[in-house]
N, C-alpha and C positions, 0 to 999 in steps of 0.2 A: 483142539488143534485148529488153527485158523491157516489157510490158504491165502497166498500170495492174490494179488487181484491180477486181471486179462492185462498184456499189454495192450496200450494204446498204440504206440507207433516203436517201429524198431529202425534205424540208423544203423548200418555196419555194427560194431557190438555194443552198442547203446542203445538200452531198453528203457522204453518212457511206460510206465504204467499212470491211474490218476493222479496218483499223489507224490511218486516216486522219479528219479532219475537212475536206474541201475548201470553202471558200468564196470569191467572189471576192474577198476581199482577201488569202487564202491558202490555204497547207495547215495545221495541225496534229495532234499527236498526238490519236488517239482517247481513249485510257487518261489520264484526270485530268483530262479539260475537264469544265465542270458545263454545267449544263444549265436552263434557265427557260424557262414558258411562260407568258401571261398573255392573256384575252381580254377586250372589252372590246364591248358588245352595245348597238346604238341600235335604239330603237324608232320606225319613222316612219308612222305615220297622214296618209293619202288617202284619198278619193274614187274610186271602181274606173270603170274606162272604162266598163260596161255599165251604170252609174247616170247616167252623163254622159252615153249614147246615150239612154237611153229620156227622160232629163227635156227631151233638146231636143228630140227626136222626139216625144213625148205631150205639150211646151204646145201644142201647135195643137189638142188635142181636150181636154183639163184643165188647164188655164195654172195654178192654184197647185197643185194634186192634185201634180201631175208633177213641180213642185220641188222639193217633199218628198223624192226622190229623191237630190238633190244632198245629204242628210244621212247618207245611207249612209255609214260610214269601217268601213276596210278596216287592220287593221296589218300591216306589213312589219317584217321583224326582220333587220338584217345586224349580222354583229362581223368583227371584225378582230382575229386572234390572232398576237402578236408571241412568236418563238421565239427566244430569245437562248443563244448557243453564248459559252463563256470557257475559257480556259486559258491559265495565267501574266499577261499583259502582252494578249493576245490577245482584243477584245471582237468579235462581228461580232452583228447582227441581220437578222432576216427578218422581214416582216408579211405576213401571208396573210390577203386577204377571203370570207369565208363566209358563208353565209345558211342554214343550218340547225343544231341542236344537233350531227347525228349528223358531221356536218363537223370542227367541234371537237374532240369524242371523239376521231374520227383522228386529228388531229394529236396530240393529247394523249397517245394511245395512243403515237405514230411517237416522240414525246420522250422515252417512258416506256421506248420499247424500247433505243432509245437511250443512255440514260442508264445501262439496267441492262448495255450494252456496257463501256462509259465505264470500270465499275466492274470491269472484269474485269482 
């Protein structure tokens, strides 16, 4: 009975062992599949709950002062980085949600290590 080997690097559901690329629509070779990653970053501006507690809680003692408060905005930054695996005939992709740079970088790095497998 021979046993599957360690992953090397895993991707959202794309598993790289040494020899292998697993994904769920298959297996393929490691050696000559390429490699892309792309990220793609929204920016969404709110209203933070702690402006929204004190502007309902402080009208009863400053009714206009305290809605002032409601003007606070706050940005939220999430991306979504799509990691696409190819070789021959063979497409599959993965999209992983982030919310920081240093998020990205990882993947970007995990692609890059990847990639320099690829080429071996």
């Amino acid at each position: 009975m021979t046993t599957a080997p360690p992953p090397i690097a895993t991707i959202g559901d794309i598993t790289v062992t040494s020899a292998t690329v697993v994904t769920p629509l298959g297996a393929v070779p490691l050696p000559g599949s390429r490699w892309t990653a792309t990220d793609q970053w929204v920016t969404e501006r709110y209203t933070p709950r702690w402006a929204i507690v004190l502007a309902v809680v402080g009208v009863c003692f400053t009714a206009l002062l305290s809605l002032l408060l409601l003007l606070v905005k706050t940005d939220r930054y999430r991306a979504t980085v799509s990691v696409s695996v190819m070789h021959g005939d063979f497409f599959h992709t993965t999209r992983l949600v982030v919310t920081t740079p240093a998020e990205v970088q990882e993947i970007y790095d995990r692609v890059n290590y990847v990639r320099s497998l690829a080429l071996l």
